[in-house]
C-alpha positions in Angstrom: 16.1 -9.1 -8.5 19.9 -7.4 -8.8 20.2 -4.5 -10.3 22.0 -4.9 -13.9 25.2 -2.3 -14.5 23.3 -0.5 -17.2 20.5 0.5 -14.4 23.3 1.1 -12.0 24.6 3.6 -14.0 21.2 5.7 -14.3 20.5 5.2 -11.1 23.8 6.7 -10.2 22.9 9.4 -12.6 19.9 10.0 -10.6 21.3 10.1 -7.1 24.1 12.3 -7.7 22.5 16.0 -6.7 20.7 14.1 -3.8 21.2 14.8 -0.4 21.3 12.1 2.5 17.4 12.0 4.2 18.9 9.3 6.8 21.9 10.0 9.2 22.9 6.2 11.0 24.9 7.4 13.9 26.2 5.8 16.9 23.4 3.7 17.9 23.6 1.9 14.4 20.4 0.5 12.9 17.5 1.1 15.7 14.0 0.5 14.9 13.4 4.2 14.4 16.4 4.5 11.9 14.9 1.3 9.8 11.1 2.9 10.2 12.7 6.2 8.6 14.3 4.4 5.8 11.5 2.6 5.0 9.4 5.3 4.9 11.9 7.3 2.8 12.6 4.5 0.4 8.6 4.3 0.3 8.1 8.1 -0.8 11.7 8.2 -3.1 12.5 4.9 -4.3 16.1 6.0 -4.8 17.7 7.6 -1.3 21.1 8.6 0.6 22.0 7.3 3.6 24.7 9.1 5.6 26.4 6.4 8.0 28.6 8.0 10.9 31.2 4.9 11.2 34.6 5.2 11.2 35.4 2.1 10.7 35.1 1.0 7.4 34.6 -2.2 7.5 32.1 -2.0 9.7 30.4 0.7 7.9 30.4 -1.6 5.3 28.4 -4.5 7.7 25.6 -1.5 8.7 25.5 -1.2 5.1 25.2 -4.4 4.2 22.3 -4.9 7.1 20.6 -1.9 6.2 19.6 -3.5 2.7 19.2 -6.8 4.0 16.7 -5.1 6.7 14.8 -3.0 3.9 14.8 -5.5 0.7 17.1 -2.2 -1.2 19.5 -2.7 -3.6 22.7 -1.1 -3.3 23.7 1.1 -6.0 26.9 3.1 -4.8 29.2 3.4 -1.6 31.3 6.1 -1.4 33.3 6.9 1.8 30.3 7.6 4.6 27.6 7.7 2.1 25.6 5.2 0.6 22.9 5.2 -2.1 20.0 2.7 -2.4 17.2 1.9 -4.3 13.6 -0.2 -3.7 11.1 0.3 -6.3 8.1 1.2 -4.5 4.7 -1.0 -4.8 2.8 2.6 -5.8 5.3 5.0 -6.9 4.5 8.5 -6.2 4.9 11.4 -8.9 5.2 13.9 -6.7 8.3 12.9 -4.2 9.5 9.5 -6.4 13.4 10.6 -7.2 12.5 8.4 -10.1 9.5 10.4 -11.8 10.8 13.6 -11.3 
């Protein structure tokens, strides 16, 4: 389900101090980059994704896969850095970004 503005907003909130857990560099989206994201978005539910693309627009595309791939949600694209959020089936209180 997409994510309404008002849940944007916290989320937002929320992933502001975070740091990126997931560089995507030149090889794109490899199965080792997508096992790492899921993993992360498994343990935090709300991550950063550092993408190494020049290009915008296709920076935007890896983006754009990288949700479809995962079943996230973007929340917010800025330049080379994305933040995304899947709620997690079993959130966990000690590394959810969520909980904390």
């Amino acid at each position: 389900m997409p994510l309404t503005a008002e849940r944007k907003k916290s989320l937002r909130s929320l992933g502001h101090n975070l740091k990126p857990v997931v560089t995507v560099a030149g090889k794109g989206l490899s199965e080792g980059v997508m096992e790492e994201i899921n993993r992360a978005l498994e343990d935090h539910e709300l991550i950063k994704v550092k993408l190494m693309v020049a290009d915008r627009d296709l920076r935007h595309q890896v983006i754009t896969e990288l949700c479809q791939q995962s079943g996230a949600e973007l929340v917010q694209e800025i330049g080379k850095i994305a933040l995304i959020f899947r709620a997690a089936e079993k959130p966990k209180a000690r590394t959810s970004n969520l909980l904390r």
